[in-house]
C-alpha positions in Angstrom: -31.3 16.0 -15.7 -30.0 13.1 -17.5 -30.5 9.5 -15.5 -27.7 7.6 -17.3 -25.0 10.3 -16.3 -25.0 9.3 -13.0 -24.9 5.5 -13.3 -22.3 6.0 -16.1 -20.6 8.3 -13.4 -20.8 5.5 -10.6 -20.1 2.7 -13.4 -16.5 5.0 -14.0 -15.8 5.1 -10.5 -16.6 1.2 -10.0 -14.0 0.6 -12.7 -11.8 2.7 -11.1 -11.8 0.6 -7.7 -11.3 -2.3 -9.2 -8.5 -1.1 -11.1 -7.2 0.5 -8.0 -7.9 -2.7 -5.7 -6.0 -4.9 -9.0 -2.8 -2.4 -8.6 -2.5 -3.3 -4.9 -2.2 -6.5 -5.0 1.5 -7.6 -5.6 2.0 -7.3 -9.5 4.8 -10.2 -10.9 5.6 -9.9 -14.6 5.2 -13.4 -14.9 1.0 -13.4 -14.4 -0.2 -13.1 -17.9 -3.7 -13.2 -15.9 -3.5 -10.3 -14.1 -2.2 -8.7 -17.1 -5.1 -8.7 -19.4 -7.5 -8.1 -16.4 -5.7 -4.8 -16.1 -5.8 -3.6 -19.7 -9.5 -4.7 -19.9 -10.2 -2.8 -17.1 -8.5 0.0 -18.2 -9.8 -0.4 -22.0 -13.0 -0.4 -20.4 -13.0 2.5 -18.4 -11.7 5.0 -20.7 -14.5 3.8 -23.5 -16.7 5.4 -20.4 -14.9 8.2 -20.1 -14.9 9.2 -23.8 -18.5 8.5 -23.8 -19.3 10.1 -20.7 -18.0 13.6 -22.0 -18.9 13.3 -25.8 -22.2 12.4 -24.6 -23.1 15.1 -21.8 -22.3 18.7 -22.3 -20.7 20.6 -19.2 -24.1 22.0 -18.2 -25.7 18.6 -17.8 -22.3 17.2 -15.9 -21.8 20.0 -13.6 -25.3 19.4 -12.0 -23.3 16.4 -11.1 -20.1 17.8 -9.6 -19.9 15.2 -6.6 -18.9 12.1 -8.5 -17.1 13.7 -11.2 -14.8 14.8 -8.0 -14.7 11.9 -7.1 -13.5 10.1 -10.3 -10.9 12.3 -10.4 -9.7 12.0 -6.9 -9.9 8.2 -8.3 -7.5 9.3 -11.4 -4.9 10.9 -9.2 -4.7 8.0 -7.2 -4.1 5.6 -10.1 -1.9 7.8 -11.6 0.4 8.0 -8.3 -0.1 4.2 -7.8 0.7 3.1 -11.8 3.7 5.5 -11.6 4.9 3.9 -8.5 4.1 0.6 -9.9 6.3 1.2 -13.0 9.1 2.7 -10.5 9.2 -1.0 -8.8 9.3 -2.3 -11.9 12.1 -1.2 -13.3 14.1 -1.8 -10.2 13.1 -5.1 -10.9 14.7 -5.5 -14.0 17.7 -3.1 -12.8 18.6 -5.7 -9.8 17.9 -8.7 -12.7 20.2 -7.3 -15.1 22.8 -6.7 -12.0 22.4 -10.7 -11.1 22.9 -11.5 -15.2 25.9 -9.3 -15.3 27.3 -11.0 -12.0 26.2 -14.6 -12.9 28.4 -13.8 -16.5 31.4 -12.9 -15.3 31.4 -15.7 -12.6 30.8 -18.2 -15.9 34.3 -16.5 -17.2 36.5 -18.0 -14.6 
């Protein structure tokens, strides 16, 4: 039994929160902040990933089948939440491309 798999495990899962807990906030293009906070959390969570499975072999992670579960309960539901995050998005810029088109042809007459 390996003792850093587990705090790695719980430090994936931590990650994952706060990544989770960063996505429900409201999201404007504009914050550059919130931005970088997100891809560092991410950056830094799949660096634990990789190292988490090229560092333990199967036999030593399924002695720890718990947490793993629940990182990947944790994946779904940032999956579902990015995806949903990107839909809003783009109905964003759908709705502010409508507005450009509109505010053009008003500047024709």
């Amino acid at each position: 039994m390996s003792p850093q798999a587990p705090k790695l495990l719980g430090d994936i899962i931590e990650v994952s929160l706060q990544l989770l807990e960063r996505l429900s906030l409201d999201i404007n293009i504009e914050q550059e902040d919130s931005e970088k906070d997100l891809l560092g959390l991410t950056s830094e969570r799949d660096k634990q990933i990789k190292l988490l499975f090229s560092t333990y072999s199967q036999d030593t992670l399924i002695e720890y089948k718990e947490l793993l579960s629940q990182m990947s309960e944790l994946d779904l539901i940032l999956l579902d939440k990015s995806t949903e995050l990107k839909n809003a998005l783009a109905n964003q810029c759908i709705e502010l491309k409508k507005n450009k088109k509109a505010v053009h042809s008003y500047q024709k007459y």
